[in-house]
N, C-alpha and C positions, 0 to 999 in steps of 0.2 A: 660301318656300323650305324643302326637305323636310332637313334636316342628320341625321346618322345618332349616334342617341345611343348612348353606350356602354354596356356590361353591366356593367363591373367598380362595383365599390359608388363612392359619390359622394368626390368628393376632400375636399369640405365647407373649403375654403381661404375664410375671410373676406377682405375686401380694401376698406380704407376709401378710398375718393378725395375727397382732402381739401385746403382750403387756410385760408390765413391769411386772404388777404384776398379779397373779395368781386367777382365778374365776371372774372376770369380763366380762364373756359371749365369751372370743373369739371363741374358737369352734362352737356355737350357730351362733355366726357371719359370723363364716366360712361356715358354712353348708347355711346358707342363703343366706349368697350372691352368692358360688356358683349355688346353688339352683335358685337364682333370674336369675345369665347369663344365666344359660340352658332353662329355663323358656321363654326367648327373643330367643332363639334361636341358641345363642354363644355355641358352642363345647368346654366344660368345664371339666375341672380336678379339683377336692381337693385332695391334699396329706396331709396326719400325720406328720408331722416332730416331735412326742412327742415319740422319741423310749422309750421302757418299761410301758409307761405311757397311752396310746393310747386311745383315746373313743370318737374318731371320727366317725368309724366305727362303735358302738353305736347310735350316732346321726344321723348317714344318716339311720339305721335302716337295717345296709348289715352287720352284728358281724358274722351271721353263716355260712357266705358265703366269708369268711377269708381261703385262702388257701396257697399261695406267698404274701408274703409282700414286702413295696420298701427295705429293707434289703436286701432280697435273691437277689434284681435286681441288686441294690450294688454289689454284694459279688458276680454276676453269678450264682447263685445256680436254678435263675428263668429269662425267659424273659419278657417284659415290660409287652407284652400283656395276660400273663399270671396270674399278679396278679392286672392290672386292673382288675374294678367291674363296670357292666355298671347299672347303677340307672332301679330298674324298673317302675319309675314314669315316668322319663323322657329321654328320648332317645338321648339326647343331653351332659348327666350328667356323669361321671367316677370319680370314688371315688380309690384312691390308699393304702390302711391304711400300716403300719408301726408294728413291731416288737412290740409285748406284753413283751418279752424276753430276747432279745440284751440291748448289753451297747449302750449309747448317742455316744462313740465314733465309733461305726461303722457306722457311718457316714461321709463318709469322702468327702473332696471338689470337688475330681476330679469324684466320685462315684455320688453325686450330679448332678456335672455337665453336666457329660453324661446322664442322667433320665433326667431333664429337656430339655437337647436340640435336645433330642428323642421326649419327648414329644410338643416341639414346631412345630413338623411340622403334628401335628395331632387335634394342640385345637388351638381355640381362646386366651383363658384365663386357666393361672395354679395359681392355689391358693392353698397356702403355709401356711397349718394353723400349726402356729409357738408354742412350748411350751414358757411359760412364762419367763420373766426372760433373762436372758443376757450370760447364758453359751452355751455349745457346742451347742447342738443342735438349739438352739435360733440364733446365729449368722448363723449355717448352713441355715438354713430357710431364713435368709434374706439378703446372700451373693449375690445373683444372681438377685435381684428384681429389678423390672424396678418399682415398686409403690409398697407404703405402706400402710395399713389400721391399724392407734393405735388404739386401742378398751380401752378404758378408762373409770372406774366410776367416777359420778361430786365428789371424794374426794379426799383430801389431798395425803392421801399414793400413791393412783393410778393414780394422776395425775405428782405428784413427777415425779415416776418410769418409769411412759410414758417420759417424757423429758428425759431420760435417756437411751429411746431406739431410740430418735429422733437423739442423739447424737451418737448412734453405728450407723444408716443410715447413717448418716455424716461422716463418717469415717471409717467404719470398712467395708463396701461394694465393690463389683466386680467396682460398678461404681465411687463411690469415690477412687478407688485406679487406674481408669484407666485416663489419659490424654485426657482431652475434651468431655470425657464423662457426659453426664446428670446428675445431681443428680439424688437420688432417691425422685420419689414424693411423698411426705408423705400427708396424710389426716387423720383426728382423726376422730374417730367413739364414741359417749359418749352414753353408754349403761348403763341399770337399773336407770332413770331419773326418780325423782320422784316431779312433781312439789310444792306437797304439803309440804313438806319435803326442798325442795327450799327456800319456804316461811316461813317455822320456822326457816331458818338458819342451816340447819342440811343438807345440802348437797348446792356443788355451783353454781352459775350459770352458764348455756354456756357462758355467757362472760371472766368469769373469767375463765373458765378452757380454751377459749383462748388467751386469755393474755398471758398466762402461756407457753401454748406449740406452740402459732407462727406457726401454719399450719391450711390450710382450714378445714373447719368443714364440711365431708360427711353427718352426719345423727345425729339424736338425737334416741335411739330407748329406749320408756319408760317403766321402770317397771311394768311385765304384767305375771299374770299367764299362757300366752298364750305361753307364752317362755320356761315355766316348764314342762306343759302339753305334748308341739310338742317333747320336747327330751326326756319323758319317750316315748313315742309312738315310739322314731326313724322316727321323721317327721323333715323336717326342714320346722320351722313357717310358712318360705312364702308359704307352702304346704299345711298347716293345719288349711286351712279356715281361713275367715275375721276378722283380730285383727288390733288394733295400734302397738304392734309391726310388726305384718306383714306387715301393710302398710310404717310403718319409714323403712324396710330393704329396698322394693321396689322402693322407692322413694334414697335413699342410693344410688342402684343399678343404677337407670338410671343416676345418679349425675358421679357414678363413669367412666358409659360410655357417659360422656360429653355430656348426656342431663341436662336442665333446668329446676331444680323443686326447686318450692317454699317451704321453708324451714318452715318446723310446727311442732311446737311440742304436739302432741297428747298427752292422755293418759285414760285408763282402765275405764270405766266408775265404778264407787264405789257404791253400795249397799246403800240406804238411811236409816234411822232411822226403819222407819214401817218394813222394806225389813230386816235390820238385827234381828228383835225382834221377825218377826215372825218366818226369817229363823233357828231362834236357838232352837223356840222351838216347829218346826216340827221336 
């Protein structure tokens, strides 16, 4: 898909997507939202920041076409443009992946540093899909962010853990450590929502999951096979034909770029009585 890049100089907006706690879709998130900015048009980067751990590169569906990683660019062993990967969906899209191999500490702040502020004068938007959790590489991810995407499920443990990474943006960042600088803006993203499930009491509602963490609400995106399917394929959803997840990311997306959508939460149309009795015993 041929997306029409813009003239005006790169916006260079970092954007960490990030969670407390581990399997709550962030990756999935991160491939779609970047996915969604190139989509519009915006000149977009996702990097790995999950050294050792890596399957982003999976998700965007570029694994065999792994050659430099942001490691080697760290280390000098590679140049930027060398282990960029240009999406061949979308021509707007560059994918960076990370180190199958390396420890979490090769990664260091000033190595960081320099990669992003290389790559700000070539994208719109770098998305910084963060490993979970709150150690090295977590904090590398979202030292340098100008905004945040918590990617949280509606429960207890994940919602916990998310206030706790609202807490390292508050403190532990480029911009919280600098004088008169911006915070960083955080926005939560509540991913695998399942309304029915809502309704028995067995997961919470958006209200209460912001009560809790005291930052706007991007997106609701609900529990959907569509979200399973797109990453064995190496799709990202918004790519992979018309779903409610794919429409929650989209609508995400325009929210994130300070359009106006009305917030709804969809969900998976479910199979009826007749539909499962006969489906089981075709």
């Amino acid at each position: 898909m041929t997306t029409e890049s813009g003239t005006k100089p790169p916006l260079g907006r970092v954007i960490v997507v990030t969670s407390g706690k581990g399997g709550v879709g962030k990756t999935t998130s991160s491939a779609a939202i970047s996915a969604g900015l190139a989509k519009q048009g915006f000149r977009t980067v996702v990097i790995d920041f999950d050294v050792g751990l890596r399957n982003l590169d999976m998700t965007m569906g570029c694994e065999r076409r792994v050659v430099f990683d942001f490691i080697n660019v760290i280390q000098g062993d590679a140049k930027l443009k060398q282990a960029l990967i240009k999406d061949k969906r979308l021509d707007t899209l560059s994918i960076l992946p990370t180190s199958q191999t390396r420890d979490k500490d090769a990664l260091t702040r000033e190595g960081v540093e320099k990669v992003l502020t290389e790559l700000k004068t070539e994208f719109d938007y770098i998305i910084c899909d963060s490993p979970a959790g709150i150690e090295h590489g977590a904090q590398m991810a979202m030292h340098f962010a100008d905004e945040a995407v918590v990617v949280t499920n509606p429960e207890v443990s994940s919602v916990r853990d998310s206030d706790r990474i609202l807490g390292l943006l508050g403190s532990q960042t480029h911009r919280a450590a600098t004088d008169g600088a911006e915070p960083v803006k955080a926005q939560v993203l509540i991913t695998r929502y399942d309304q029915e499930r809502v309704e028995r009491g067995e997961m919470m509602t958006v209200e209460d999951v912001l009560e809790i963490l005291a930052v706007p609400l991007l997106g609701v995106v609900p529990e959907s096979k569509a979200v399973l399917k797109a990453s064995n394929v190496g799709t990202p959803v918004v790519l992979d034909g018309p779903s409610a997840a794919a429409q929650a990311y989209e609508d995400a997306v325009s929210r994130l770029i300070g359009g106006s959508v009305e917030m709804r939460i969809a969900s998976e149309p479910r199979p009826g009585l007749l539909q499962r009795l006969f489906g089981r015993a075709s």
